[in-house]
N, CA, C and O atoms as CSV, one atom per row, in Angstrom:
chain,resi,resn,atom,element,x,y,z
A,1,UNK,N,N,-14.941,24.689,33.398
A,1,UNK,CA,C,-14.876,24.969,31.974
A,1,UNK,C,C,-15.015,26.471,31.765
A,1,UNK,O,O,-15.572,27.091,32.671
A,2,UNK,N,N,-14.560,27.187,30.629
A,2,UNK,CA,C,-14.272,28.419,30.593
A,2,UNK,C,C,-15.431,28.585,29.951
A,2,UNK,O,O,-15.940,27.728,29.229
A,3,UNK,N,N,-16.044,30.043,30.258
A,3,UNK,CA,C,-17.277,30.089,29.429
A,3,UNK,C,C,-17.160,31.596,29.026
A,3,UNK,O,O,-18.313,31.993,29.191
A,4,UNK,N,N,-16.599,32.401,28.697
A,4,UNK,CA,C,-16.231,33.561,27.741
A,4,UNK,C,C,-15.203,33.092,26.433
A,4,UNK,O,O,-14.416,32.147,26.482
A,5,UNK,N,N,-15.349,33.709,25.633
A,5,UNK,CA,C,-15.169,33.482,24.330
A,5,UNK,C,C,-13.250,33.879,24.183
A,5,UNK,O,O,-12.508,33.727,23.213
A,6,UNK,N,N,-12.983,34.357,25.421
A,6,UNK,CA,C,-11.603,35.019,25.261
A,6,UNK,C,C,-11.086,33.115,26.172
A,6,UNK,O,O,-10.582,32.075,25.748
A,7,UNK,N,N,-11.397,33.409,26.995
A,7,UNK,CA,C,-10.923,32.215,27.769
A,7,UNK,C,C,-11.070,31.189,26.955
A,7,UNK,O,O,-10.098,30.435,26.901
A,8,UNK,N,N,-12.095,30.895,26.225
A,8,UNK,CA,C,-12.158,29.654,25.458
A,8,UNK,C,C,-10.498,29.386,24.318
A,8,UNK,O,O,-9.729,28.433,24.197
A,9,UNK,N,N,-10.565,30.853,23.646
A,9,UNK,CA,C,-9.771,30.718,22.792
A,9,UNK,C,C,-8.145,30.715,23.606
A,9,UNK,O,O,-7.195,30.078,23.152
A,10,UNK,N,N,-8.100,31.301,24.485
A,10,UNK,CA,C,-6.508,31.547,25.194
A,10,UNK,C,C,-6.273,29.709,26.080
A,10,UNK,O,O,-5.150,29.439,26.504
A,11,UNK,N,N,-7.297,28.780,26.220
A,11,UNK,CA,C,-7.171,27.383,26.080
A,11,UNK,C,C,-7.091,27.067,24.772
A,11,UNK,O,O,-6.314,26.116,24.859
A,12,UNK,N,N,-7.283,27.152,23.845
A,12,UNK,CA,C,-7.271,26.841,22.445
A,12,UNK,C,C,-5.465,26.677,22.134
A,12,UNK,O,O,-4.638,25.867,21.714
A,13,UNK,N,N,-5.627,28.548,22.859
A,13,UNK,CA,C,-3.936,28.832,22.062
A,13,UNK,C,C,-3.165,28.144,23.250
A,13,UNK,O,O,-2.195,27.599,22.723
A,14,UNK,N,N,-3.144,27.943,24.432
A,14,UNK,CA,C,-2.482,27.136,25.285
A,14,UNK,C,C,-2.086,25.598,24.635
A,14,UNK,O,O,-0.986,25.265,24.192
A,15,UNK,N,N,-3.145,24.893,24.706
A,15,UNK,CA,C,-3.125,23.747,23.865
A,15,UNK,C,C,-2.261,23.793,22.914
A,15,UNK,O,O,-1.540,22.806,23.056
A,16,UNK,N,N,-1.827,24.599,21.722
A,16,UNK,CA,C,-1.398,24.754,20.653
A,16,UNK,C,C,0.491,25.013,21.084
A,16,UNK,O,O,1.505,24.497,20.613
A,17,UNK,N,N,0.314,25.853,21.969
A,17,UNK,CA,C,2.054,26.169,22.322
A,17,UNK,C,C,2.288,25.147,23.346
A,17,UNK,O,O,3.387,24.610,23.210
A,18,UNK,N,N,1.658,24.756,24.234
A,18,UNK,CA,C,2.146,23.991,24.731
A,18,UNK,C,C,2.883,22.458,23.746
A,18,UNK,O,O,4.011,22.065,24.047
A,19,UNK,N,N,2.143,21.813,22.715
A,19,UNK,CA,C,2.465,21.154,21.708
A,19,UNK,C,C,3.777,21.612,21.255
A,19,UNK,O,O,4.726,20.828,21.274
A,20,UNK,N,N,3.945,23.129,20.744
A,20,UNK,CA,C,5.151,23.624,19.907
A,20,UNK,C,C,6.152,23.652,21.051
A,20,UNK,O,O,7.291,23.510,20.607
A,21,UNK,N,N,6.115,23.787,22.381
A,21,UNK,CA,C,7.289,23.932,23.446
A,21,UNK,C,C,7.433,22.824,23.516
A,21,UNK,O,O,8.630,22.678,23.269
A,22,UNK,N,N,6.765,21.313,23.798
A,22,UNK,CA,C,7.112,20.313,23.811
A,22,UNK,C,C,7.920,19.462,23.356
A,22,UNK,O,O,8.587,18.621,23.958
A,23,UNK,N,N,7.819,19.787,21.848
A,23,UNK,CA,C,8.462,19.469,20.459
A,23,UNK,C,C,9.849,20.352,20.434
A,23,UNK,O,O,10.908,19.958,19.947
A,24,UNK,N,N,9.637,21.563,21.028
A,24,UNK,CA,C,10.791,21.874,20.858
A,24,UNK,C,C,11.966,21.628,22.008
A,24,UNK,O,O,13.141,21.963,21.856
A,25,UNK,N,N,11.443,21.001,23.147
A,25,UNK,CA,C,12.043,20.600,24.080
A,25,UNK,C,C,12.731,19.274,24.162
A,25,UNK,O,O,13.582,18.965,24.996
A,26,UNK,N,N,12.073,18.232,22.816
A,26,UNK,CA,C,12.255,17.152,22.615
A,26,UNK,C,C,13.821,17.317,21.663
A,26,UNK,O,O,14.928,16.789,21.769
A,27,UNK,N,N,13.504,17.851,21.170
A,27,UNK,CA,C,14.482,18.209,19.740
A,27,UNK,C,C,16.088,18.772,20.869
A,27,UNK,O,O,17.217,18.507,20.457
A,28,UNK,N,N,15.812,19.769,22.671
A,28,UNK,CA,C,16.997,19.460,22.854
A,28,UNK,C,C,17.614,18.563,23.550
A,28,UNK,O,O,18.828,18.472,23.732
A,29,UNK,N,N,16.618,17.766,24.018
A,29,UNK,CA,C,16.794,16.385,24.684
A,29,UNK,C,C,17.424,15.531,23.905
A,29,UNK,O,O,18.447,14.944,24.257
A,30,UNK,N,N,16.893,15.397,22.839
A,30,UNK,CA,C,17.572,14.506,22.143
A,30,UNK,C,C,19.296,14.730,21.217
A,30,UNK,O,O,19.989,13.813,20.777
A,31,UNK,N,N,19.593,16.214,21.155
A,31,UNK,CA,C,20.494,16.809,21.023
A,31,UNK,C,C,21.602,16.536,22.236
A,31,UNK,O,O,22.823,16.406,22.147
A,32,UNK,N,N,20.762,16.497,23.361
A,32,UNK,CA,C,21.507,16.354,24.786
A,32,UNK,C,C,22.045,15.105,24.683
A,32,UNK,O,O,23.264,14.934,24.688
A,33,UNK,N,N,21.286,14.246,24.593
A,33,UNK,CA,C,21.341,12.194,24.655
A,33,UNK,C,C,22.589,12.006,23.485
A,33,UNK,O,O,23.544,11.303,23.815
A,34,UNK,N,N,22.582,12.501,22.408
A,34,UNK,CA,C,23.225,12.297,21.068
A,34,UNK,C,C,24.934,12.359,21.634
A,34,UNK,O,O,25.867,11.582,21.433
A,35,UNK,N,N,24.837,13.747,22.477
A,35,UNK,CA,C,26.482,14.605,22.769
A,35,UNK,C,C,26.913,13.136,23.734
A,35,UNK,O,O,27.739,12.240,23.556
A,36,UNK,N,N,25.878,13.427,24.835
A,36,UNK,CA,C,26.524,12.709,25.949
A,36,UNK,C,C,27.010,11.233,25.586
A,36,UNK,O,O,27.969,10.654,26.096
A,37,UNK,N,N,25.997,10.656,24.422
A,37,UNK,CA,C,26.659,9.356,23.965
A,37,UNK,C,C,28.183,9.315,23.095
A,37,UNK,O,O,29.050,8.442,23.073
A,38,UNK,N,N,28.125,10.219,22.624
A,38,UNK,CA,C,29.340,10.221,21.519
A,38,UNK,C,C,30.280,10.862,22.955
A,38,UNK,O,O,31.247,10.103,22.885
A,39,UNK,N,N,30.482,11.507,23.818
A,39,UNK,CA,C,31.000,11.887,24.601
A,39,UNK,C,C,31.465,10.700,25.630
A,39,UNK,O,O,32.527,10.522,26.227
A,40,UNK,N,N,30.494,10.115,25.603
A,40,UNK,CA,C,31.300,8.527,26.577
A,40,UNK,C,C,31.956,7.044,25.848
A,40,UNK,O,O,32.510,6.017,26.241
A,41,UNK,N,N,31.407,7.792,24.245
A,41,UNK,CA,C,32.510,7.031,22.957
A,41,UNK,C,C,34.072,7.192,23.531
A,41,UNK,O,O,34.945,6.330,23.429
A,42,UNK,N,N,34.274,9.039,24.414
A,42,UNK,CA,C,35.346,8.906,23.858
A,42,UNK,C,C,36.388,9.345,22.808
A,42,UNK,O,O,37.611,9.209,22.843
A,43,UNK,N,N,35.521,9.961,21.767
A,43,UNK,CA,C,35.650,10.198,20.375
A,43,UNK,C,C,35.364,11.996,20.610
A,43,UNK,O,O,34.308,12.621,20.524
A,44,UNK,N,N,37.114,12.600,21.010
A,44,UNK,CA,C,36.930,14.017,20.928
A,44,UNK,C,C,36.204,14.860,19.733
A,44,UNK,O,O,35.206,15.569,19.863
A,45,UNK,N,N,36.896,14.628,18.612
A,45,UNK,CA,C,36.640,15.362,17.494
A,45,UNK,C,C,34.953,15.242,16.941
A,45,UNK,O,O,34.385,16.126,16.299
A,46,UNK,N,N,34.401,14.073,17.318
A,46,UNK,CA,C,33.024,14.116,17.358
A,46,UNK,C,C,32.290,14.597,18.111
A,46,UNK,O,O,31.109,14.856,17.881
A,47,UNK,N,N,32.977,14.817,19.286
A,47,UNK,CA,C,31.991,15.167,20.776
A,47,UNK,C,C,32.258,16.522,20.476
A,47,UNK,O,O,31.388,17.283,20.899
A,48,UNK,N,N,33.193,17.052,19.875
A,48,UNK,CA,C,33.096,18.561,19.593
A,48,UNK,C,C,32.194,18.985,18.743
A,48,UNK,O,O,31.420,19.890,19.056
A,49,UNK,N,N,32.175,18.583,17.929
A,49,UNK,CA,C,30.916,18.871,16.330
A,49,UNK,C,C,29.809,18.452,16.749
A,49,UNK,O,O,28.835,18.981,16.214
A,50,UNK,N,N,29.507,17.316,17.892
A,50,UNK,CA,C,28.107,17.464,18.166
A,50,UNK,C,C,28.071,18.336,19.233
A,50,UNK,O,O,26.952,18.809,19.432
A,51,UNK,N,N,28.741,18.613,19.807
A,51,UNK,CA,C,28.481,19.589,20.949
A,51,UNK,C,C,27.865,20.965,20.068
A,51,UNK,O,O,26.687,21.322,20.059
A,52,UNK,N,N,28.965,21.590,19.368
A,52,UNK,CA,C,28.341,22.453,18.496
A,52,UNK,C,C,26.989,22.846,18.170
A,52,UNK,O,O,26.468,23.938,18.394
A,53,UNK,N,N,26.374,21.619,17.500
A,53,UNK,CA,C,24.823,21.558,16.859
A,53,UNK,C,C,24.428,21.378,17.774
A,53,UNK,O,O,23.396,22.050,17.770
A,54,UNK,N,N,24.541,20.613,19.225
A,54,UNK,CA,C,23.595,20.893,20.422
A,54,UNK,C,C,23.465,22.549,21.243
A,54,UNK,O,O,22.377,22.964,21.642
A,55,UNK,N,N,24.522,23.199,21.364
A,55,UNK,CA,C,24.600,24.324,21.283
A,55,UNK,C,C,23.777,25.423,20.338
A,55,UNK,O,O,23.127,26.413,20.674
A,56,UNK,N,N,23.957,25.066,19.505
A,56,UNK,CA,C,23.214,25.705,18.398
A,56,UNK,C,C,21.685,25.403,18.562
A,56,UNK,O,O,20.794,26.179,18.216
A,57,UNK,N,N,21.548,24.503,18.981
A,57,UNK,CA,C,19.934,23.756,18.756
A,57,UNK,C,C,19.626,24.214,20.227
A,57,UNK,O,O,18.517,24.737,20.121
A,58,UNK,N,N,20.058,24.311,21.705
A,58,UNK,CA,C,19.532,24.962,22.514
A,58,UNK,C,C,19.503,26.669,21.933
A,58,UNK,O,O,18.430,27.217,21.680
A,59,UNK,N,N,20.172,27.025,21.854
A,59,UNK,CA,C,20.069,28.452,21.519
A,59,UNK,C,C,19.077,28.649,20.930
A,59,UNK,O,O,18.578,29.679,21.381
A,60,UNK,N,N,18.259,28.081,19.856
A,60,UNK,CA,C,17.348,28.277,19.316
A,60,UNK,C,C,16.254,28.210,19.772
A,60,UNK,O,O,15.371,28.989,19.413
A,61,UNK,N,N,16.062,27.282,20.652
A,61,UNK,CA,C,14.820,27.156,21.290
A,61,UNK,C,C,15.012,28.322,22.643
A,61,UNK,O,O,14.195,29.220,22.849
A,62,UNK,N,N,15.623,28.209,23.058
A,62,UNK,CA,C,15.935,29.149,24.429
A,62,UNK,C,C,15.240,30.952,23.781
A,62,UNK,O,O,14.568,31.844,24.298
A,63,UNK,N,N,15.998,30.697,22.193
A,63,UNK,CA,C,15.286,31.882,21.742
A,63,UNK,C,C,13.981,32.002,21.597
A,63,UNK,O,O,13.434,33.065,21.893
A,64,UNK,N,N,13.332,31.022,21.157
A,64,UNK,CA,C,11.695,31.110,21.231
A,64,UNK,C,C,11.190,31.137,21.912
A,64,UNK,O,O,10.059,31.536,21.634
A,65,UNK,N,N,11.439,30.762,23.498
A,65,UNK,CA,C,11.122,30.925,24.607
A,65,UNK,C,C,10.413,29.812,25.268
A,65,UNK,O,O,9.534,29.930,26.121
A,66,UNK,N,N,10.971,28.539,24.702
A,66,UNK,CA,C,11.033,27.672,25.485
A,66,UNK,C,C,11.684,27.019,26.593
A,66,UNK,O,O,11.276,26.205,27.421
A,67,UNK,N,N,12.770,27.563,26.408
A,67,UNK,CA,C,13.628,27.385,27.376
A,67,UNK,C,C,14.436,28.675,27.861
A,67,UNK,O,O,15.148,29.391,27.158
A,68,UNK,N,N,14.106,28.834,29.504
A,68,UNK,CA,C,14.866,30.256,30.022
A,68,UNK,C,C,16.119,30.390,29.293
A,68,UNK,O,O,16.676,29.396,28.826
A,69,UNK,N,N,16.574,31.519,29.174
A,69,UNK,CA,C,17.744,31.770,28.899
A,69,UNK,C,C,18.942,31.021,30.017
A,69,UNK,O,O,19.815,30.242,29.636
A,70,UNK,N,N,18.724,31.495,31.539
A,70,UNK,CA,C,19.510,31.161,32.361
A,70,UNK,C,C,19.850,29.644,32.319
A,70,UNK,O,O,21.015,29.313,32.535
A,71,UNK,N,N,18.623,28.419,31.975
A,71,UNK,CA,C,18.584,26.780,31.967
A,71,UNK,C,C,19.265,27.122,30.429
A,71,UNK,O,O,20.395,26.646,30.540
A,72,UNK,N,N,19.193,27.506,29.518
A,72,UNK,CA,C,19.872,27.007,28.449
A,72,UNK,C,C,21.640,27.366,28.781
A,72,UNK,O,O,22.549,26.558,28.591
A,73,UNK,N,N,21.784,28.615,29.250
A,73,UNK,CA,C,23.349,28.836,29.882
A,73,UNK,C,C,23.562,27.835,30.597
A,73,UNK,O,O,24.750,27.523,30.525
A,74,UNK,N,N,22.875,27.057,31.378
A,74,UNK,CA,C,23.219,26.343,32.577
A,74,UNK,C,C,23.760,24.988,31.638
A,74,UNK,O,O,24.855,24.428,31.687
A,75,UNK,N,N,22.664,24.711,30.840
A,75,UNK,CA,C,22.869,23.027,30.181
A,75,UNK,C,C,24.026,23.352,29.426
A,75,UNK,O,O,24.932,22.521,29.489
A,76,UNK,N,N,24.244,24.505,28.624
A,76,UNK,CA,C,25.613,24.256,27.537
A,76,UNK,C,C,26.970,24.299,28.732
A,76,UNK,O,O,27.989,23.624,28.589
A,77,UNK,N,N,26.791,24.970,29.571
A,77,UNK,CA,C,27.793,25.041,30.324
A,77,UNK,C,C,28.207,23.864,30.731
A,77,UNK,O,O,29.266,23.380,30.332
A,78,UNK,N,N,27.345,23.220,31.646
A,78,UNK,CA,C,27.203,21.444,31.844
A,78,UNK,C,C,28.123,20.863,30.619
A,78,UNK,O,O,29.276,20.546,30.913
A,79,UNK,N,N,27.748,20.724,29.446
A,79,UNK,CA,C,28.013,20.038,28.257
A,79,UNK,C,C,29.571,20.408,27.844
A,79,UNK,O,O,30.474,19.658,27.473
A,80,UNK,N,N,29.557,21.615,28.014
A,80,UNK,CA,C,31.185,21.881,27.594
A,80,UNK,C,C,32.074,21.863,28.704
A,80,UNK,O,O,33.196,22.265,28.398
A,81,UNK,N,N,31.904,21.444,30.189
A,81,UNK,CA,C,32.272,20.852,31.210
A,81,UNK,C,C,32.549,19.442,31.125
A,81,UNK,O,O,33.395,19.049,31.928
A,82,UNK,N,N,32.071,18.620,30.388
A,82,UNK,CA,C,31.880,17.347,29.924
A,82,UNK,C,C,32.910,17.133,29.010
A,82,UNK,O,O,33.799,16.299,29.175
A,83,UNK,N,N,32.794,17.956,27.941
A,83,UNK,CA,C,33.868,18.109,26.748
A,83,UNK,C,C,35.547,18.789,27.425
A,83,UNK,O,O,36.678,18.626,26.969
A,84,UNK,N,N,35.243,19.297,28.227
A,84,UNK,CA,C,36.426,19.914,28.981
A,84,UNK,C,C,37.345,18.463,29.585
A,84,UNK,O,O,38.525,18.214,29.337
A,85,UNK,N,N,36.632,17.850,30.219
A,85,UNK,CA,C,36.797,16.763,31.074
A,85,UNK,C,C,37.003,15.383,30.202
A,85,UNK,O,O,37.179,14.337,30.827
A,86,UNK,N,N,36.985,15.369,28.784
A,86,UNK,CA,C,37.186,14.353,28.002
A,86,UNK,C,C,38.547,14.897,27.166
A,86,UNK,O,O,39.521,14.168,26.978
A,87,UNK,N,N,38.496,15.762,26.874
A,87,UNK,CA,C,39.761,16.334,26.598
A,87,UNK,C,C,40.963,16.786,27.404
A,87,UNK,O,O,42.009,17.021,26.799
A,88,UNK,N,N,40.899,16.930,28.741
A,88,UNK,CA,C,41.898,16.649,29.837
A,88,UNK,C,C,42.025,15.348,30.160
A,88,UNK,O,O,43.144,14.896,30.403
A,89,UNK,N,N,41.056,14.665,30.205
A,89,UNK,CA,C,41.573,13.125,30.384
A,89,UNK,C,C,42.577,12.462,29.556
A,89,UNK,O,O,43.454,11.714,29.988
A,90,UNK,N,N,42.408,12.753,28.462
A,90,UNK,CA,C,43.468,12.103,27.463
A,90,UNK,C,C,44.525,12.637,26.797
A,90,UNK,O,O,45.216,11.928,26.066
């Protein structure tokens, strides 16, 4: 257990961001799950517009610094590899 008053509080603030990175990690998971489903619909013109707002919604967090920059390049890249590959298929 921490027993200076700095350590106490820098667990305090740990506790606290760890919560806000979590939440914000959820928000691109579930952005992720949303694409990839409408993406195995099938359904180009949707898989594009959600791709979009998943894009948009990693970027944001990647900006707050929840997510590296390099893993957020990596996942949109992934995703519009996906969208690449649904739109050459058909």
């Amino acid at each position: 257990m921490a027993h200076s008053l700095s350590a106490k509080k820098r667990i305090r603030q740990n506790v606290t961001a760890r919560a806000r990175n979590r939440a914000r990690k959820k928000i691109v998971k579930d952005a992720v799950r949303d694409f990839v489903q409408v993406a195995a619909s099938g359904e180009k013109a949707k898989a594009a517009e959600t791709l979009k707002s998943t894009v948009k919604k990693i970027d944001q967090v990647a900006a707050k610094g929840a997510l590296h920059k390099n893993t957020a390049a990596r996942r949109k890249s992934r995703l519009q590899k996906k969208l690449n590959a649904l739109t050459a298929k058909a």
